[in-house]
C-alpha positions as CSV (number, residue, x, y, z in Angstrom):
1,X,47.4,23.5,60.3
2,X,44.6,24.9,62.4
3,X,45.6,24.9,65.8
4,X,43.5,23.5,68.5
5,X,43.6,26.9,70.4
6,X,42.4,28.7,67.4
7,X,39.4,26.5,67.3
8,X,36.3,28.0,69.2
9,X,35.8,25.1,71.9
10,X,33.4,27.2,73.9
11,X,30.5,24.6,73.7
12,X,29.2,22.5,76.1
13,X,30.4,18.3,75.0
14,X,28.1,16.8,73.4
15,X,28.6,14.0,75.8
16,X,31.9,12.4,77.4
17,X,34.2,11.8,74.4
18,X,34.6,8.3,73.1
19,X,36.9,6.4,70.5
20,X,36.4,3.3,69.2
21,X,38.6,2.0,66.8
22,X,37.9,-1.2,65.1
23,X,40.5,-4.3,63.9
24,X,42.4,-2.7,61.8
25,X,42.2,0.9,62.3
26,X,44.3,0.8,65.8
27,X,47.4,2.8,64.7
28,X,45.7,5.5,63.5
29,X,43.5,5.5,66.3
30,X,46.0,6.2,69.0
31,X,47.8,8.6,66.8
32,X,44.5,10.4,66.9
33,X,44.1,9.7,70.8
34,X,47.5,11.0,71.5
35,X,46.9,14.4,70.0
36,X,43.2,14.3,72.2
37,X,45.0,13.5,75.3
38,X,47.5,16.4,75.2
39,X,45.6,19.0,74.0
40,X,42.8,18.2,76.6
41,X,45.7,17.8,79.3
42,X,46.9,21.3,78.1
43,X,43.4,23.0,78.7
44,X,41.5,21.0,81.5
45,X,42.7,23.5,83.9
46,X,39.6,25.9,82.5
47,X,37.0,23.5,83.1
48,X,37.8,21.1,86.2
49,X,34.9,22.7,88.5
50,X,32.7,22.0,85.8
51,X,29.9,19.7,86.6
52,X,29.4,19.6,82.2
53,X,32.9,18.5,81.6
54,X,33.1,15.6,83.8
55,X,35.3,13.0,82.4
56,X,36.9,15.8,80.2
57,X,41.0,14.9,80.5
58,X,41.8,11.3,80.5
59,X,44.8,9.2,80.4
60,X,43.0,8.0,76.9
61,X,39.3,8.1,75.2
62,X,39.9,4.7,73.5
63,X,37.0,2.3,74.9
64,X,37.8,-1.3,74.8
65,X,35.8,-3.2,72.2
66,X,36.4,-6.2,69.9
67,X,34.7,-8.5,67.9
68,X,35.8,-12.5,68.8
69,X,34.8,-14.8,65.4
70,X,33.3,-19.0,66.1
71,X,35.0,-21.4,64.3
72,X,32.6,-21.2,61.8
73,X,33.4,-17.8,60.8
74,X,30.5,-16.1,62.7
75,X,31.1,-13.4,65.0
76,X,29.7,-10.9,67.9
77,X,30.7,-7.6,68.7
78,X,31.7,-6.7,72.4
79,X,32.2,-3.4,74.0
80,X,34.3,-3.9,77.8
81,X,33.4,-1.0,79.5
82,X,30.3,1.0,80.0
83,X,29.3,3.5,76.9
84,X,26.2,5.5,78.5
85,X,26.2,9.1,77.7
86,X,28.9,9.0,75.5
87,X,29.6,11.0,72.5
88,X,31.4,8.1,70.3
89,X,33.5,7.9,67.0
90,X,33.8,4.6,65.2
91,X,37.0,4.9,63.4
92,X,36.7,1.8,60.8
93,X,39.2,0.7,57.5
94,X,37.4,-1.3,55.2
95,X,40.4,-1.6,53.2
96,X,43.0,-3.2,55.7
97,X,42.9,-7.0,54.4
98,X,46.1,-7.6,56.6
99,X,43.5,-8.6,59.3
100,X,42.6,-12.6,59.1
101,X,40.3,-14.8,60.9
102,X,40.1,-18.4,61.1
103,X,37.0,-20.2,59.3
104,X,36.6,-23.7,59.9
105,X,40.5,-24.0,60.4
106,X,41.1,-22.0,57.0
107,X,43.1,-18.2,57.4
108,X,40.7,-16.1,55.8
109,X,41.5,-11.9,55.2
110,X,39.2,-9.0,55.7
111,X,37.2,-8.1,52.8
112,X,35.5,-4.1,53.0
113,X,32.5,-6.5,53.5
114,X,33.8,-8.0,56.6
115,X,34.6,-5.0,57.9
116,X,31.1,-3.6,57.4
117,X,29.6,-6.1,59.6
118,X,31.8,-6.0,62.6
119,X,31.4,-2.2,62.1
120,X,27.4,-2.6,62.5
121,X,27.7,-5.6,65.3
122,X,29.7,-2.8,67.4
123,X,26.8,-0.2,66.6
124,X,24.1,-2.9,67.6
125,X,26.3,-3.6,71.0
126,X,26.1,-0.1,71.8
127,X,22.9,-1.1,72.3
128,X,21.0,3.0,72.1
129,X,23.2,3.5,75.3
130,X,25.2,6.2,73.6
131,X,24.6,9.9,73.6
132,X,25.5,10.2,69.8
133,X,27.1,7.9,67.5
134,X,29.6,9.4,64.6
135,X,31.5,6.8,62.2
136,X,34.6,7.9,60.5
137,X,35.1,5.6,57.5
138,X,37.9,7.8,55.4
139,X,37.3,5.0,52.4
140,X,33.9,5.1,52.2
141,X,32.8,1.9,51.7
142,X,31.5,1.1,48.1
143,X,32.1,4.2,47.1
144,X,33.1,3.1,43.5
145,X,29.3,1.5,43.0
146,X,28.3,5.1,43.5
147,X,25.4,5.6,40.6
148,X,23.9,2.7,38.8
149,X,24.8,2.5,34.9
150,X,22.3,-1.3,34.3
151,X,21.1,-3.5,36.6
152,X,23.0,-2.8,39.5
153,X,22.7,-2.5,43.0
154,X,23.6,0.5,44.7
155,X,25.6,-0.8,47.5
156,X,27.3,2.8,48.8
157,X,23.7,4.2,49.5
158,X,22.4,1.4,50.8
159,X,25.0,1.0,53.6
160,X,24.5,4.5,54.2
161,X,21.1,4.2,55.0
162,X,21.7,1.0,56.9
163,X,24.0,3.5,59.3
164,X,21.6,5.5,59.5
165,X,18.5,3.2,60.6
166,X,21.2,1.9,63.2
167,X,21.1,5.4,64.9
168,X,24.6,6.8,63.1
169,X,24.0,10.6,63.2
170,X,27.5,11.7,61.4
171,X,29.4,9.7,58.6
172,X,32.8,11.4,58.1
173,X,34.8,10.4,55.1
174,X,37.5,11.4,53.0
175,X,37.5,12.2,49.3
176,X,34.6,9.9,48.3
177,X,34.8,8.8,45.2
178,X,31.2,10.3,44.5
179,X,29.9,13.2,47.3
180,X,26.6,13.1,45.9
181,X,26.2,9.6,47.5
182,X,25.1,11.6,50.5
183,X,21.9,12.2,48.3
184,X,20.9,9.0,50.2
185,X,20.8,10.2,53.4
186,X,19.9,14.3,52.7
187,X,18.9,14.4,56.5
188,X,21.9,13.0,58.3
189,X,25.1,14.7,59.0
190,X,27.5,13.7,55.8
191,X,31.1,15.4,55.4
192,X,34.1,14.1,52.6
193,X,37.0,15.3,53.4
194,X,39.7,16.4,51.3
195,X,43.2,15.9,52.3
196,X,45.0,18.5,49.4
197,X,46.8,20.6,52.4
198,X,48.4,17.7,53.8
199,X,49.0,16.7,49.9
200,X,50.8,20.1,49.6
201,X,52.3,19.8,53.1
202,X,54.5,17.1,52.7
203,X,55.4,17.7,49.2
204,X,57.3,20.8,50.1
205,X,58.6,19.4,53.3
206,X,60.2,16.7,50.8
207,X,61.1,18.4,47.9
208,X,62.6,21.6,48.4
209,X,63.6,22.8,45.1
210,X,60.1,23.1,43.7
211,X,59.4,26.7,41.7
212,X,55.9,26.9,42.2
213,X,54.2,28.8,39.4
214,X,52.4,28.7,35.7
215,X,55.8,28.4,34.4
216,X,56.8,26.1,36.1
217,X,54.7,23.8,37.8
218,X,50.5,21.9,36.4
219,X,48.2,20.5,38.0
220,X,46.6,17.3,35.9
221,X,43.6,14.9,36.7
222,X,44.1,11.7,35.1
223,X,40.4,11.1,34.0
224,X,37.0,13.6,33.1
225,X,36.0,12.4,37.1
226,X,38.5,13.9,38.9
227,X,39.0,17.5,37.1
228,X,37.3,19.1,40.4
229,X,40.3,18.1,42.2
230,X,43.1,19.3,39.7
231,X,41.1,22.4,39.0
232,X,41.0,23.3,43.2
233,X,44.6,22.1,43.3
234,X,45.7,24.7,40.5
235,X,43.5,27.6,42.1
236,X,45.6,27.3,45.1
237,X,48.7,27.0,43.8
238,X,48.6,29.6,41.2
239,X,49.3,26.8,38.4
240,X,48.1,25.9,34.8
241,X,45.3,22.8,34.7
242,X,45.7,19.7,32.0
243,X,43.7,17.0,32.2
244,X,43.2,13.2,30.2
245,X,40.3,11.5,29.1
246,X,40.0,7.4,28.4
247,X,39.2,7.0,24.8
248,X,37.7,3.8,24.6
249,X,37.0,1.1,21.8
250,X,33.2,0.5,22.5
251,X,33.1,-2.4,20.0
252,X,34.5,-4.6,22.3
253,X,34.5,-5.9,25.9
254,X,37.4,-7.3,28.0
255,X,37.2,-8.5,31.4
256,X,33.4,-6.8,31.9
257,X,34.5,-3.3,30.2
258,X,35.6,-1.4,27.1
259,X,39.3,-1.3,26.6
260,X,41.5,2.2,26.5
261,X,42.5,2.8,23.5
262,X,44.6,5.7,24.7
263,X,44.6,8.1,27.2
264,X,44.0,12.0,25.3
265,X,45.3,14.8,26.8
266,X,43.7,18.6,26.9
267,X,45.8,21.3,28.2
268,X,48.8,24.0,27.4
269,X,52.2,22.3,27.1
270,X,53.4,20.4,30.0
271,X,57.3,20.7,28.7
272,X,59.8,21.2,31.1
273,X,57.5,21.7,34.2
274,X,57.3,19.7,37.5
275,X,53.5,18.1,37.6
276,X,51.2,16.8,40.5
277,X,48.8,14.1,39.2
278,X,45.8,14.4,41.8
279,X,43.6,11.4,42.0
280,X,41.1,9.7,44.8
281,X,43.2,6.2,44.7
282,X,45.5,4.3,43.3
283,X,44.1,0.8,42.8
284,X,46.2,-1.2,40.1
285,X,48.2,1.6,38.9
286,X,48.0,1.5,35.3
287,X,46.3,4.4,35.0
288,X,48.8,6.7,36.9
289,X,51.4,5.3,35.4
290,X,50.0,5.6,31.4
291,X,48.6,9.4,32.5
292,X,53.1,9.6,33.3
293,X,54.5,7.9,30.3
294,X,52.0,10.3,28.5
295,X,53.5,12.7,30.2
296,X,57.4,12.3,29.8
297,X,56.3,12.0,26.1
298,X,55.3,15.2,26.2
299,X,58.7,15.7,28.1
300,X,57.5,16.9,31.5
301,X,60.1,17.6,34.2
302,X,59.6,15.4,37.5
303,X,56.3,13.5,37.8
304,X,54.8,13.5,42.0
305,X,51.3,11.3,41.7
306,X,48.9,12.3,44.8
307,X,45.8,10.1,45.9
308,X,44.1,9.9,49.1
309,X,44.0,6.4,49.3
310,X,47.2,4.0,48.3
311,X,45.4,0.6,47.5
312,X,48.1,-0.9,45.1
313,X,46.3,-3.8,44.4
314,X,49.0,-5.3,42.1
315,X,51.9,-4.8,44.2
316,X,54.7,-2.2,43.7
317,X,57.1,-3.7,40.9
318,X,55.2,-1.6,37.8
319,X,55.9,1.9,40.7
320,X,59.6,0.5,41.3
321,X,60.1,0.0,37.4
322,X,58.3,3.7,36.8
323,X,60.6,5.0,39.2
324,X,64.1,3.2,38.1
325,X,62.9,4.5,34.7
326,X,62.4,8.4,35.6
327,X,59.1,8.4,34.7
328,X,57.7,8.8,38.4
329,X,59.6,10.9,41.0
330,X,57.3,10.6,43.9
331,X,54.2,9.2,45.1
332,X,52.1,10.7,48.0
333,X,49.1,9.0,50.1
334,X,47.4,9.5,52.8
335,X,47.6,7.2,56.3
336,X,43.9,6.9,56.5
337,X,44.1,3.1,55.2
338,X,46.4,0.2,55.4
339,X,49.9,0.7,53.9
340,X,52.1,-2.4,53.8
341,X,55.5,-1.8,54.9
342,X,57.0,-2.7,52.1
343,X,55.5,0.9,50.5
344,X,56.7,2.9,53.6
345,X,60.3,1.4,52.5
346,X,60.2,3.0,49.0
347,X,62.5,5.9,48.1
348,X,59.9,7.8,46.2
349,X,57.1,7.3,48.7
350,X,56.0,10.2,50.7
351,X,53.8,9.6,53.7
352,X,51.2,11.9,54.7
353,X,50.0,11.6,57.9
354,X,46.1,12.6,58.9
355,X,45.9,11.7,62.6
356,X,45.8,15.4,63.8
357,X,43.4,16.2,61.1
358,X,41.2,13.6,62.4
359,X,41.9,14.5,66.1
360,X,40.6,18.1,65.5
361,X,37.3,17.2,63.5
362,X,36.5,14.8,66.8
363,X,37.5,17.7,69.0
364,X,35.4,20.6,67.4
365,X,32.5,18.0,66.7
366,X,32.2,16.9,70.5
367,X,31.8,20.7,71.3
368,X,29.5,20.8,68.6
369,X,31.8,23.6,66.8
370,X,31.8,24.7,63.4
371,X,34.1,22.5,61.2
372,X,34.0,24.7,57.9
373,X,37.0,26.1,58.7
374,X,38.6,23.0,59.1
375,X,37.3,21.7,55.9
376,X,38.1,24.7,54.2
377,X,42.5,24.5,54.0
378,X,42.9,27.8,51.5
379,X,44.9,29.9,54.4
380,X,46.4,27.5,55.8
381,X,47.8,25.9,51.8
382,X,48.8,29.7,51.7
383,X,50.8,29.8,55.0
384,X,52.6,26.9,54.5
385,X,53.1,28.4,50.4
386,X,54.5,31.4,52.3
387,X,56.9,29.9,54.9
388,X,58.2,27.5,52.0
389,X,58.8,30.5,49.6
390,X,61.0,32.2,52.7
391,X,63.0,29.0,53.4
392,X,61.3,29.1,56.8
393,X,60.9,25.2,58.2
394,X,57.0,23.5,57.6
């Protein structure tokens, strides 16, 4: 990981740090403001006669806000303390349906749509007060209705503009399903994320008989769309790349879309290695889990599936089958949206944690550093590659 004290934090703040994070998004957010608290505890020393870093250490940068709902569903965003000046970061999940409301005496659950609004009604109670607003939305919502194939809308850019008009000056995200979405806002600060070192981290912290080489160890993206991925993951990791492609029966439709006929595979033989399926989410599973039966019959070794975001919209029993079966050893997403607890009880799951990542993006950003080097994980995949080769702890 980068540390905080390698980080050039020379800069002026932006403006007296802020954190705001909406229903739904609170345990990450004080993950995050845990790691802001000590390591601006740690340095305040430097700058406490400062007139320019006023309000610099605090006991915590989480502002109070909330968003009550009428009995008819309706609701209003509030912000309990004053915002002026601030430099502020909207954390949001637009996946966390855990969180209900009540309309008209009914419990009703979040949808990303939900979500989206009470995101904009604390924007619009901000009221212009703030110095600069950032949102970090790590599932970018609508990703998936990235590019329009008929008569579609184009939801992702839309909302992305709609940010924008509100007076949003940095989206963060992680792994969006599409980057070039940002097309739709070419003049305002855009940056997606990728979360392979942590990926990597907590694979070897896990599994610690891994031999990881072209002989034996690939890297495979389960579809045409997410080859960027597998191919970066490969680079890094000195490994062989494999990929699948859908092949679909195009002279029918079922349930809105063509049905897979099978999933193809191009590569060099997969027998006998360990493999790491890379993806951007796991919705229903059945992808994953056809891309590891493929797989085994091509008798890999062990099977670890990666994705940024865990949405497991169909529950765990097909994962807990794959598992009991040996067809998937492990399973690694990221904390960035809900997980149930019933998936952080699984033997084969493997959490991995981005608080402090997010913590030192909000940190360099407020001093208006340079995040490239943040973004950019090759030495630090490499260090950790180094220490696990040596036996050293990671």
């Amino acid at each position: 990981m980068v540390r905080r004290t390698e980080r050039i934090l020379e800069n002026i703040p932006v403006g007296s740090l802020g954190l705001i994070s909406l229903a739904g998004c609170e345990e990450l957010g004080k993950k995050v403001d845990d790691y802001l608290v000590q390591w601006r505890h740690e340095s305040a020393h430097e700058y406490k006669d400062d007139i320019a870093f006023s309000g610099y250490e605090k006991d915590t940068y989480l502002i109070n806000a909330k968003v009550p709902r009428f009995g008819s569903g309706e609701a209003k965003g509030i912000i309990g303390e004053s915002v002026r000046g601030k430099d502020l970061y909207l954390m949001v999940d637009v996946c966390n349906y855990s969180v209900t409301y009540s309309l008209t005496g009914q419990i009703n659950h979040m949808s990303p749509d939900d979500h989206f609004q009470n995101l904009k009604r604390i924007i619009a109670a901000i009221g212009g007060k703030g110095r600069r607003i950032n949102v970090i939305m790590p599932f970018l919502y609508e990703s998936r209705q990235h590019k329009r194939s008929s008569r579609e809308s184009l939801d992702c850019a839309l909302a992305l503009q709609e940010l924008v008009r509100m007076g949003v000056e940095n989206i963060i995200t992680f792994d969006a399903h599409d980057p070039r979405v940002q097309n739709a806002i070419p003049l305002s600060g855009f940056e997606t994320v990728s979360p392979t070192y942590q990926f990597i981290k907590g694979l070897l912290r896990t599994v610690k008989d891994l031999k990881i080489d072209s002989e034996h160890m690939m890297a495979i993206s389960p579809d045409e769309g997410g080859t960027n991925r597998a191919v970066y993951l490969a680079n890094v990791l000195g490994l062989d790349m494999g990929m699948f492609y859908k092949r679909r029966d195009y002279t029918r439709i079922v349930n809105g879309r063509n049905p897979i006929v099978a999933h193809e595979f191009l590569g060099s033989s997969v027998e006998g290695k360990d493999v790491i399926i890379i993806d951007d989410m796991i919705s229903s599973g059945d992808s994953i889990i056809d891309v590891a039966t493929e797989l085994k019959r091509r008798k890999a070794n062990r099977i670890f599936a990666a994705a940024t975001f865990g949405l497991f919209t169909n529950g765990m029993g097909k994962f807990d089958k794959a598992y009991e079966e040996g067809i998937i050893t492990g399973i690694l997403t990221t904390n960035l949206i809900y997980q149930t607890p019933e998936l952080l009880s699984k033997p084969y799951y493997i959490n991995c944690d981005m608080s402090k990542y997010i913590a030192l993006i909000i940190d360099t950003l407020n001093h208006d550093g340079s995040i490239s080097s943040i973004l950019s994980p090759n030495e630090r995949i490499q260090n950790v590659l180094r220490k696990y080769k040596n036996g050293e702890p990671i």
